[in-house]
C-alpha positions as CSV (number, residue, x, y, z in Angstrom):
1,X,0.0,0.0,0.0
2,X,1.5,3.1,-0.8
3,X,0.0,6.4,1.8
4,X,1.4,10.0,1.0
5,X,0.7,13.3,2.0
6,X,0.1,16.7,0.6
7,X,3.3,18.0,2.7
8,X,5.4,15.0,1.5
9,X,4.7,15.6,-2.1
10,X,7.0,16.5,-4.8
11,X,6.7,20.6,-5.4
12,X,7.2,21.2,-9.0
13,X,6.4,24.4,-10.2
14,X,5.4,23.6,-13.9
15,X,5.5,27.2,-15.3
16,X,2.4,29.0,-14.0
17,X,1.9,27.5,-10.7
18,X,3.0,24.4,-8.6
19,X,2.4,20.8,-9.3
20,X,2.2,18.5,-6.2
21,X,3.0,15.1,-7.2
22,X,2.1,11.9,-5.2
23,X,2.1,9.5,-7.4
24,X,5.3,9.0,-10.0
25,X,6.7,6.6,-12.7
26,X,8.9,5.5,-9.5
27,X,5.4,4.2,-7.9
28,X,5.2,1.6,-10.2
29,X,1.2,2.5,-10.7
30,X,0.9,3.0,-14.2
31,X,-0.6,6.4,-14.3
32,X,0.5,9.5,-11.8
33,X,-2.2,11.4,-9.2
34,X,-1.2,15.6,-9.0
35,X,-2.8,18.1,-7.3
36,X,-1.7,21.1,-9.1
37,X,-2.3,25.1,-8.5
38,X,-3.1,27.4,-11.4
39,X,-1.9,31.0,-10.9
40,X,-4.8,33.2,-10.9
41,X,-5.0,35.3,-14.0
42,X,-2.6,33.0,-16.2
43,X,-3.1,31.3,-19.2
44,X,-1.3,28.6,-20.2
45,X,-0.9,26.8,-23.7
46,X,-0.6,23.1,-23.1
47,X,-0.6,19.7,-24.6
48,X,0.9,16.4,-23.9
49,X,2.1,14.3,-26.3
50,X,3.3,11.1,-24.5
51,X,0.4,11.1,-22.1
52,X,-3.2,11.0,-21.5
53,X,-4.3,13.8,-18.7
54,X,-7.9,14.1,-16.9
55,X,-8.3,17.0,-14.5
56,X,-11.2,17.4,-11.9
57,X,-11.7,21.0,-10.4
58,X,-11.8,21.4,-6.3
59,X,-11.3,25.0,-6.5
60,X,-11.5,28.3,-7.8
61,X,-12.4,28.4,-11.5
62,X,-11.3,29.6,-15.5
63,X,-12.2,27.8,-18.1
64,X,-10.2,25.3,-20.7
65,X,-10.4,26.4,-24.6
66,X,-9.4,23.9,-26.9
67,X,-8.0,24.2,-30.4
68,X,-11.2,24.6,-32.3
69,X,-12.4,27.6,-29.8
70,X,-14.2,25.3,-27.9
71,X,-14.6,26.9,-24.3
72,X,-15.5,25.1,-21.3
73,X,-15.9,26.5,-17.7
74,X,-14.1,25.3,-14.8
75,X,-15.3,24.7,-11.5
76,X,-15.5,22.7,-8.2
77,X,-17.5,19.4,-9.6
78,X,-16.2,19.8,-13.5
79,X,-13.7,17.3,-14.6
80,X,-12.3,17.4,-18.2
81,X,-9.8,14.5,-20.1
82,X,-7.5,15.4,-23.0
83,X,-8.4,11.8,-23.8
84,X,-5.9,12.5,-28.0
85,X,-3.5,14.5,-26.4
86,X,-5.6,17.7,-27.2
87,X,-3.8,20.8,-27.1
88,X,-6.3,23.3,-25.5
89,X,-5.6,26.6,-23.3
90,X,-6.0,26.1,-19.4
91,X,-7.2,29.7,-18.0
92,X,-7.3,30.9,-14.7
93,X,-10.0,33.3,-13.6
94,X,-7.9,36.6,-12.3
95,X,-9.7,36.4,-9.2
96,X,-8.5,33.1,-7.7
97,X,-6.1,30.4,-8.6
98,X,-7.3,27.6,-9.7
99,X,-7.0,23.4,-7.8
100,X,-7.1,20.6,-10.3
101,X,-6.7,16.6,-8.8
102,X,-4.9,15.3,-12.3
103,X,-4.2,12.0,-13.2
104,X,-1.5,11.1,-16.0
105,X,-1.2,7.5,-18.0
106,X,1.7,7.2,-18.1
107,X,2.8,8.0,-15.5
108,X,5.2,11.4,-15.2
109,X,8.7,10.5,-14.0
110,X,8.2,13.9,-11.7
111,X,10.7,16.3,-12.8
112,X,8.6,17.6,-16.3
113,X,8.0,21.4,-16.5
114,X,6.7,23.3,-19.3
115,X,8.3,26.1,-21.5
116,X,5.8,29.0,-21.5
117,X,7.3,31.2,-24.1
118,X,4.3,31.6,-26.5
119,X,6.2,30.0,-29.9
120,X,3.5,27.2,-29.4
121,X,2.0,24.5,-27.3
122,X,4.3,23.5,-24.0
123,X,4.7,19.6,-24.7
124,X,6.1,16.8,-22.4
């Protein structure tokens, strides 16, 4: 059985925000559990080539905008998958960061960032 707790968790900040990461490739689990903060008033563009992500909302709220102009509001009780490694926008409202529970398949190894610098989707 593997028990871990928030304060244990690997702190990564990921580019706008900070990724706590309990569960890694190092688990041996198949698939990674984050709970990951969203600056307030950032918008990131994001996609993830070598993995499948689903995020569930537990606090504050934005919205994610996917590549078609798609845009879908985020808030406690909304979940959303990038189920063909969509790339999509993930905005936070400017009011309040935003809390996402994320899983990963597979698994991250726990040190991935992203690269922020607006020449095009941040991929790992």
């Amino acid at each position: 059985m593997i028990v871990k707790r928030l304060k244990d968790a690997l702190n990564v900040d990921w580019g706008n925000g900070i990724s706590r990461r309990f569960l890694l490739e190092a688990d041996d689990m198949g698939y990674s559990v984050t709970d990951t903060i969203v600056e307030a008033g950032t918008k990131s563009l994001l996609e993830y080539r070598h993995h499948l992500e689903a995020c569930y909302c537990i606090a504050g709220s934005g919205q994610v905008v996917d590549m078609a102009g798609n845009t879908h509001p985020l808030e406690p009780g909304v979940l959303y998958a990038l189920d063909q490694h969509d790339a999509h926008w993930l905005i936070a409202s400017p009011e309040e960061n935003l809390r996402l529970v994320c899983v990963f398949s597979p698994a991250l190894k726990g040190d991935e960032t992203h690269s922020l610098d607006g020449a095009g989707p941040s991929c790992y």
